[in-house]
C-alpha positions as CSV (number, residue, x, y, z in Angstrom):
1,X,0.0,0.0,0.0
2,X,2.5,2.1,0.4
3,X,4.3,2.0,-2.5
4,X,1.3,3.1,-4.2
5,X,1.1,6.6,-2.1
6,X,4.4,7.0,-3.0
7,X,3.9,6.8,-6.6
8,X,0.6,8.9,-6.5
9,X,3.0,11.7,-4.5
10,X,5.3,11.7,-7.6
11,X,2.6,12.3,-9.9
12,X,1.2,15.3,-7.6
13,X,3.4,18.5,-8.9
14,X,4.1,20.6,-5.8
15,X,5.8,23.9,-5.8
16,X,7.6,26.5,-3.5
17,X,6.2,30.3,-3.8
18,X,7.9,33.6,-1.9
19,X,4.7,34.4,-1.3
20,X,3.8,31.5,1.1
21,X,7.2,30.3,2.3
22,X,6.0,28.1,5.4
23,X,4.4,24.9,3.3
24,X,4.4,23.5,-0.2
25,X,1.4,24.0,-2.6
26,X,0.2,21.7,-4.5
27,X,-1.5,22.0,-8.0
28,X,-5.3,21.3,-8.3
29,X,-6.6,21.3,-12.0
30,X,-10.5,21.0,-11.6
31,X,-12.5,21.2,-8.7
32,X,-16.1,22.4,-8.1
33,X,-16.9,25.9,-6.3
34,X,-20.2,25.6,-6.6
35,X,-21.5,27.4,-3.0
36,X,-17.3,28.1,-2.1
37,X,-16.0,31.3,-2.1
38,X,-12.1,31.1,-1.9
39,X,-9.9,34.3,-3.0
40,X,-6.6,34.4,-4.8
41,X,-3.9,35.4,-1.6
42,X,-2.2,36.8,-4.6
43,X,-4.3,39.1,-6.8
44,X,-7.7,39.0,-4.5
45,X,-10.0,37.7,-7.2
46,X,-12.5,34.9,-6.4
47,X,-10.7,31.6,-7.1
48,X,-10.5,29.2,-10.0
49,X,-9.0,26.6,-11.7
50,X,-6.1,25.7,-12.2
51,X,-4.7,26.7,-8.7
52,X,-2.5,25.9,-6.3
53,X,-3.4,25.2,-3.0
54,X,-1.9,24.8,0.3
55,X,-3.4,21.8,2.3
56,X,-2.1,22.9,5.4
57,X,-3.1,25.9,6.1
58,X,-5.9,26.9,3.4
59,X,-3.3,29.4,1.1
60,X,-4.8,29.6,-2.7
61,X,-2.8,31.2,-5.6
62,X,-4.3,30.9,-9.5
63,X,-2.1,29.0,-11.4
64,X,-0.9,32.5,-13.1
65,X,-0.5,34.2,-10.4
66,X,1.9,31.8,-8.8
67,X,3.9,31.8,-12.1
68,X,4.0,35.2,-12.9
69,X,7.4,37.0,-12.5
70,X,8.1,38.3,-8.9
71,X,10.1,41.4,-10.9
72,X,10.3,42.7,-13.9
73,X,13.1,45.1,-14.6
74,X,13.8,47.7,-16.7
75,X,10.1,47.8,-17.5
76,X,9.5,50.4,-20.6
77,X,6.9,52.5,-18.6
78,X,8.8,52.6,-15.8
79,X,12.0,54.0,-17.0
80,X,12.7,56.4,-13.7
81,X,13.8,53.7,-11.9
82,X,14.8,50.7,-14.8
83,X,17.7,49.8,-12.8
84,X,15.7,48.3,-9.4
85,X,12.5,47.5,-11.9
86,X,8.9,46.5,-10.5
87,X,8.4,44.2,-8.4
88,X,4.9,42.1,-8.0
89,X,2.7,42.5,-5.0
90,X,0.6,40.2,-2.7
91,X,-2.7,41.1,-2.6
92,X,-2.2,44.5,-4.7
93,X,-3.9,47.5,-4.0
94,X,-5.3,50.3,-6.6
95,X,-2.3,51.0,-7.9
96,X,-1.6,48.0,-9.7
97,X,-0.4,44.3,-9.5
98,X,3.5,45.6,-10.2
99,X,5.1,48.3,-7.8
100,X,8.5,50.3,-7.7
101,X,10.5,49.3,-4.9
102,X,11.3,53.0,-4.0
C-alpha cells in the first residue's frame, strides 16, 4: 500500500512560492466551487481553476499568479527607476499588480 502513495506523491506537482514560504502548494486542476468562495492570496479575485493550494493551512494562488514573474526590470513604462525595476505584490492595491521598490 505504500508504494502506491508514493507513486501517487510523484505524480502530484508541488511547488515553492515567496509568497507563502512556510508549506508547499500543491497543483489542483479541476474542482467544483459551486456554494465556495475562496480568493486568490495573490491578486484577490475569487478563485479558479487551475490553482495551487496549500493543504495545510488553506493558502490559494491561480495558477498564473503563482507563475507570474516576482520582478520585472527595466520595464518600458517605468523607465525612472529601470535599474531596481517592478516588483509584483501580494494582494495588490489600486495602484496596480506591479510596484517600484522605492
Amino acid at each position: 500500500m505504500e508504494m502506491k502513495n508514493e507513486s501517487h506523491d510523484k505524480l502530484v506537482q508541488r511547488i515553492q512560492h515567496p509568497f507563502h514560504k512556510e508549506h508547499s502548494l500543491v497543483l489542483v486542476a479541476e474542482q467544483s466551487n459551486e456554494g465556495l468562495k475562496t480568493y486568490c492570496n495573490g491578486c484577490g479575485e475569487l478563485l479558479s481553476t487551475p490553482c495551487y493550494t496549500c493543504i495545510d493551512c488553506n493558502y490559494h494562488l491561480h495558477k498564473q499568479c503563482a507563475e507570474a514573474p516576482l520582478s520585472l526590470p527595466n520595464h518600458p513604462l517605468h523607465p525612472q527607476h529601470s535599474r531596481c525595476g517592478l516588483f509584483l505584490r501580494q494582494r495588490p492595491d489600486h495602484s496596480g499588480v506591479y510596484g517600484c521598490a522605492l
